[in-house]
C-alpha positions in Angstrom: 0.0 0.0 0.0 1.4 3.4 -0.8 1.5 6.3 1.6 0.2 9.5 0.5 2.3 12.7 0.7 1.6 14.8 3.1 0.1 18.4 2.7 0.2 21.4 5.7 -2.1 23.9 5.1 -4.4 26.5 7.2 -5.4 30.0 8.3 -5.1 32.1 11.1 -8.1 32.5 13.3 -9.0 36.0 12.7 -12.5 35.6 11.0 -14.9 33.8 8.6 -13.4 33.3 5.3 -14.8 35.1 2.0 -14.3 34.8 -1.7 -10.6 35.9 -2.0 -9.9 33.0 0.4 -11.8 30.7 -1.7 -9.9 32.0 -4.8 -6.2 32.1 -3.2 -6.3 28.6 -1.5 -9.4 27.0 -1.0 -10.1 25.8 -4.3 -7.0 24.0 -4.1 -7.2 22.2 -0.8 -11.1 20.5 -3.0 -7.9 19.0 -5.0 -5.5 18.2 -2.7 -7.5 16.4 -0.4 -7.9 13.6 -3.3 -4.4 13.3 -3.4 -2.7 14.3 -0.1 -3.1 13.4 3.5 -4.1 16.7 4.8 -3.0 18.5 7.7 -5.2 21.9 8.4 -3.6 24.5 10.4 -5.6 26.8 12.9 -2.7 28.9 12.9 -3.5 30.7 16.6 -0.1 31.0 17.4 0.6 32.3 14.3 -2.3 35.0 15.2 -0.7 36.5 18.0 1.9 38.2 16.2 -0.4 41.1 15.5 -3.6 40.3 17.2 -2.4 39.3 20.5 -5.0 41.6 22.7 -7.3 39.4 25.2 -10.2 40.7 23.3 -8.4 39.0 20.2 -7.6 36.0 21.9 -11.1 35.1 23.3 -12.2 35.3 19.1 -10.3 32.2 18.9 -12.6 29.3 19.8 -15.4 30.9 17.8 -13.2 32.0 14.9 -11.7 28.4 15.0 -14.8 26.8 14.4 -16.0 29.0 11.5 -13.0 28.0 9.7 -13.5 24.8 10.0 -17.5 25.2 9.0 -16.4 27.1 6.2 -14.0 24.3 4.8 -16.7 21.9 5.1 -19.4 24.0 3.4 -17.1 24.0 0.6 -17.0 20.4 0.1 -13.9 19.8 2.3 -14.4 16.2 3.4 -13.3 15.8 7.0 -12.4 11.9 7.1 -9.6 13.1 4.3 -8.2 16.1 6.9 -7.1 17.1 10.1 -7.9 20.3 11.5 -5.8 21.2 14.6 -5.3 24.1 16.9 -1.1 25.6 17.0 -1.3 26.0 20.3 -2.3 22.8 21.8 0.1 21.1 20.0 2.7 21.7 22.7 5.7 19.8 21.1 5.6 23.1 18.4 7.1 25.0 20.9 9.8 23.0 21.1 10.3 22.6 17.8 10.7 26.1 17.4 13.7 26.9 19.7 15.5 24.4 18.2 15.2 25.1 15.0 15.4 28.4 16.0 19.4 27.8 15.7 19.3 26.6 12.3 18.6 30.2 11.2 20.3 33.8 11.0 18.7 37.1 12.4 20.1 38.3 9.2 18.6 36.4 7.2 15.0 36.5 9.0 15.6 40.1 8.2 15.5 39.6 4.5 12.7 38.8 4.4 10.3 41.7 3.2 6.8 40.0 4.0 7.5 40.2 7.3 8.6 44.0 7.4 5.0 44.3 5.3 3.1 42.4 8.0 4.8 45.1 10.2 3.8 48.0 8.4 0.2 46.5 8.0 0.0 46.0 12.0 1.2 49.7 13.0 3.8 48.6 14.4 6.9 51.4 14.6 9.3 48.0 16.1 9.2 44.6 15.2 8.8 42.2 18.2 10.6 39.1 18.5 7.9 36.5 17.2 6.8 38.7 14.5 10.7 38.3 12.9 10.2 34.6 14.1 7.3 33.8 12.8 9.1 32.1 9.9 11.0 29.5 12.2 7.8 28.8 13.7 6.4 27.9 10.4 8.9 25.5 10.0 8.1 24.3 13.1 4.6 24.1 11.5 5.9 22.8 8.5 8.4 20.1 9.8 6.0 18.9 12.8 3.8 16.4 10.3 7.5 16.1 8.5 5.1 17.6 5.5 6.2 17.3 1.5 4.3 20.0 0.1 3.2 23.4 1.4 0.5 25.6 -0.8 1.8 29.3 -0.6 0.9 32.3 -3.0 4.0 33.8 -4.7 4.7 36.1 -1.9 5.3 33.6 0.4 7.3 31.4 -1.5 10.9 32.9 1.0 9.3 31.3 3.7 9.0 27.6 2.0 12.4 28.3 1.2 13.9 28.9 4.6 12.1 26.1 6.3 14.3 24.1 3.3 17.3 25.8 5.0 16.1 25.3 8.4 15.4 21.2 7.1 18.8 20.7 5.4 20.9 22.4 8.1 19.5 20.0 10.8 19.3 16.7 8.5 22.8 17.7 7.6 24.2 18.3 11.5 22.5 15.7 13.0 20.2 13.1 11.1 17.9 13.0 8.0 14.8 13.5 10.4 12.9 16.0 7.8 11.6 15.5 4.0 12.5 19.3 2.4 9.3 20.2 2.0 8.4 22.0 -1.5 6.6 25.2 -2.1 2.9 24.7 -4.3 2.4 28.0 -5.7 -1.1 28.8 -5.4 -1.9 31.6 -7.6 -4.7 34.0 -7.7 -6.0 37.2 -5.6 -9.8 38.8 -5.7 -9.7 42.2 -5.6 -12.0 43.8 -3.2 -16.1 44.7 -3.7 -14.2 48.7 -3.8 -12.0 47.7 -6.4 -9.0 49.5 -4.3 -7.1 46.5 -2.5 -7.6 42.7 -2.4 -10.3 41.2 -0.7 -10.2 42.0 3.1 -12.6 41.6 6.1 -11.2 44.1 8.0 -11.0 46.6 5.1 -14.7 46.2 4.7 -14.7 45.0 1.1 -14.9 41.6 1.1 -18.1 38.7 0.6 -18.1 36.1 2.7 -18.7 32.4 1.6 -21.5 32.4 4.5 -22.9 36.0 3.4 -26.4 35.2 3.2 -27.9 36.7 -0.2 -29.1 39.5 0.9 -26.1 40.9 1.8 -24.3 38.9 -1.6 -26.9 41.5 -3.5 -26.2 44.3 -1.5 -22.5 44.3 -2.0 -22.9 43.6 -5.7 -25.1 46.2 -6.5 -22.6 48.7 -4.4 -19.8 47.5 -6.4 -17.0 49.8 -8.1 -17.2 50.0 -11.6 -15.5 52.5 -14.0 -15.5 56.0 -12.8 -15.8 57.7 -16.2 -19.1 55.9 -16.9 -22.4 58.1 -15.9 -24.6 57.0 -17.9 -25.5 53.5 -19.8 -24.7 54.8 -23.5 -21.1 55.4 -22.5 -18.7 53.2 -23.5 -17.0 51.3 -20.0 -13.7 49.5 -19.7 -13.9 46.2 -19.0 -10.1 45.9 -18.4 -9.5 46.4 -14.7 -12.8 46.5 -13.6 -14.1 44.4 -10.6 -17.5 43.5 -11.5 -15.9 42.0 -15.1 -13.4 40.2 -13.1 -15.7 38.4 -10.7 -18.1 37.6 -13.6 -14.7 35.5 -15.2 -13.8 33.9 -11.7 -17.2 32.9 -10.7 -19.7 33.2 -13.5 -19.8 29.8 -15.7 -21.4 31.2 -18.9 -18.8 32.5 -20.6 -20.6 33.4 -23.8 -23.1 35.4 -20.9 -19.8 37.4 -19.6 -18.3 37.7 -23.3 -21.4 39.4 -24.9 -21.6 41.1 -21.7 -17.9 42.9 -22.0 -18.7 43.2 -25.9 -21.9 45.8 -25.0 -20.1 47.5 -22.5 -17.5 48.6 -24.1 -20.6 49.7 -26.7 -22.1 51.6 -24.0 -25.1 49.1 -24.8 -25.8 47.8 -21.3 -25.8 49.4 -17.9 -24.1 48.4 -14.8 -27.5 47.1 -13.2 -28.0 44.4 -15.4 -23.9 43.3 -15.6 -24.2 43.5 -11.6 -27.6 41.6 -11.8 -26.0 39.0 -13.9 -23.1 38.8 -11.4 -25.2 38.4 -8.4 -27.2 35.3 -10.2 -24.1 33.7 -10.9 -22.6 34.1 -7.2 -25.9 33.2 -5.2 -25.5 29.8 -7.8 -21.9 29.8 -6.3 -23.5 30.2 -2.7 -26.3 28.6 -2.2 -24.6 24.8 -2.1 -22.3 26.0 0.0 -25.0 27.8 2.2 -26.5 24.3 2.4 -23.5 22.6 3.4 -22.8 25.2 6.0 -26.6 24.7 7.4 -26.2 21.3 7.2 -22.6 20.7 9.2 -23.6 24.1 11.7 -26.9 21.9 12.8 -25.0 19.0 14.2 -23.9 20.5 17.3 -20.3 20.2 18.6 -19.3 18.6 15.3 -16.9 21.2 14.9 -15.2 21.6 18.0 -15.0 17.5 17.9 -13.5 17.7 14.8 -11.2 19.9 15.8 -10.2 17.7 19.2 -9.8 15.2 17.3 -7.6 16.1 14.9 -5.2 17.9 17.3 -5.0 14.9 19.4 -3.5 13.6 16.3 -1.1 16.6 15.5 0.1 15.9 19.0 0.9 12.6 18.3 2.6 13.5 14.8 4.6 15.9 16.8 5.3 13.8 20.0 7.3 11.3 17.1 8.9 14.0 15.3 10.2 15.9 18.5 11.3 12.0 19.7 13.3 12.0 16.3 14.7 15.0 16.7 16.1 14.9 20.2 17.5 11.0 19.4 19.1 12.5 16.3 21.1 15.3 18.6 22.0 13.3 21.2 19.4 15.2 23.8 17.6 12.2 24.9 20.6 9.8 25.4 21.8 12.8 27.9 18.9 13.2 30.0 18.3 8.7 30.1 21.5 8.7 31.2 20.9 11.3 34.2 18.0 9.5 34.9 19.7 6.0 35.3 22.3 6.8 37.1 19.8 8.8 39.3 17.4 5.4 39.6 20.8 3.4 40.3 22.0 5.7 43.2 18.4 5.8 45.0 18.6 1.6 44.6 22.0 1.7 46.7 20.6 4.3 49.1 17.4 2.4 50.0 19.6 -0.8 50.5 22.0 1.3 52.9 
């Protein structure tokens, strides 16, 4: 029998996931679940780096469990995966300080994402675990000894330093780790504004669990071409966020084509192309509403889901971390202490 590859994946706990998430990453997991055993990440550790308030942290249960519904709304298949929470997989943290070693401050500083996630958090100086927070993806990364890793392009320096972090240790001590590859994901949704990709907290996003109401609401509020006042002026389809979501998510193409084709005529007017965009996302959203119903109904579904698939991280990681410290030499120290420990109170009690 042949063992699958294994997959890590996930999100940070920060909210329910909309559109751009489905269009970044979550189309991909449909198709890697078929292929790869699946280790989801409910990154909360991860979180912390810029959210770490109290009022952030008690979001985390709640936000947790929306993730996971939101996956399995989408046709995510949870005897194929296994969601976890970071931080109660406690053999991470001891991953991380020693791989932290395997790794430079220099080159952490390289690194521009992480002086972006600065910039985007406020922050005038970068704490420690923010300029960490690659090493403790590789402890992410390494824990379930994973062979592929879906990043967007962006992200593609981190892959490449848990590599590093990989090779440095095989090569010092043992081959303990796969080198895990980077799958680049590709694809962003801009926002409903059409000013910045799809965000919750910048207010321009649709959620995979908007109901359609709201779906119709944000469509019809959509940004279009500025220059366009009136229906008998010729738009630009180019560039334009309504035309772009109608060629992500609407599945008549000869609908979207004859569509672009009159509005660059000036011979249809933005309610009917935002119309037409709004039929083809509620078709989008409505299985996905169902499956959300569906799974939200059976109560505690998620949060077992969840225990049970961290009691299995923690098992992935209790071997890995065993690996690790026989590879270094860390646990023949300490079984030694302890021996000669057991041996000495032997001799006492027989004094």
């Amino acid at each position: 029998m042949t063992t699958k590859r294994r997959i890590l994946t996930g999100d940070r706990p920060t909210g329910k996931l909309h559109l751009g998430h489905y269009v970044g990453s979550l189309q991909y997991r449909l198709a890697f679940q078929e292929e790869y055993e699946c280790f989801f990440i409910i990154a909360d550790l991860h979180m912390l780096t810029t959210k770490p308030t109290k009022e952030d942290v008690a979001q985390i249960g709640q936000n947790a469990r929306d993730i996971v519904l939101d996956h399995l709304a989408i046709g995510i298949d949870p005897q194929k995966t296994s969601f976890y929470l970071q931080s109660a997989v406690h053999e991470i943290y001891e991953m991380h300080l020693i791989l932290s070693g395997m790794v430079t401050v220099e080159r952490l500083q390289q690194l521009p994402t992480i002086k972006d996630m600065a910039a985007a958090a406020g922050m005038e100086q970068m704490p420690y675990n923010l300029l960490g927070y690659p090493v403790l993806q590789a402890a992410d990364i390494l824990m379930p000894r994973a062979h592929l890793v879906p990043v967007g392009k962006d992200n593609e320096s981190h892959i490449e330093i848990s590599r590093q972090i990989a090779r440095r240790f095989n090569n010092a001590y043992a081959d303990v780790f796969p080198l895990p590859d980077a799958y680049i994901v590709g694809g962003t949704l801009v926002g409903t504004d059409g000013q910045a990709k799809m965000s919750k907290s910048l207010g321009n996003a649709i959620l995979l669990s908007d109901d359609s109401a709201s779906v119709r609401k944000s469509v019809m509020s959509m940004y279009t071409d500025p220059n366009r006042i009136r229906a008998d002026i010729p738009g630009t389809v180019e560039g334009n966020p309504v035309f772009s979501y109608h060629d992500t998510f609407n599945p008549d193409k000869a609908e979207v084509e004859d569509l672009k084709e009159r509005y660059r005529e000036g011979a249809v007017g933005d309610v009917e192309v935002k119309t037409k965009l709004y039929n083809a996302l509620e078709a989008f959203l409505e299985p996905i509403r169902e499956r959300r119903a569906f799974y939200a109904e059976q109560t505690g579904y998620t949060d077992q889901l969840i225990y049970e698939g961290t009691q299995r991280a923690q098992e992935e990681a209790r071997q890995t971390l065993i690996e690790m410290k026989k590879a270094m030499g860390l646990t023949g120290v300490w079984n030694r202490i302890r021996r000669a420990n057991e041996r000495r109170q032997k001799r006492l009690a027989k004094a």
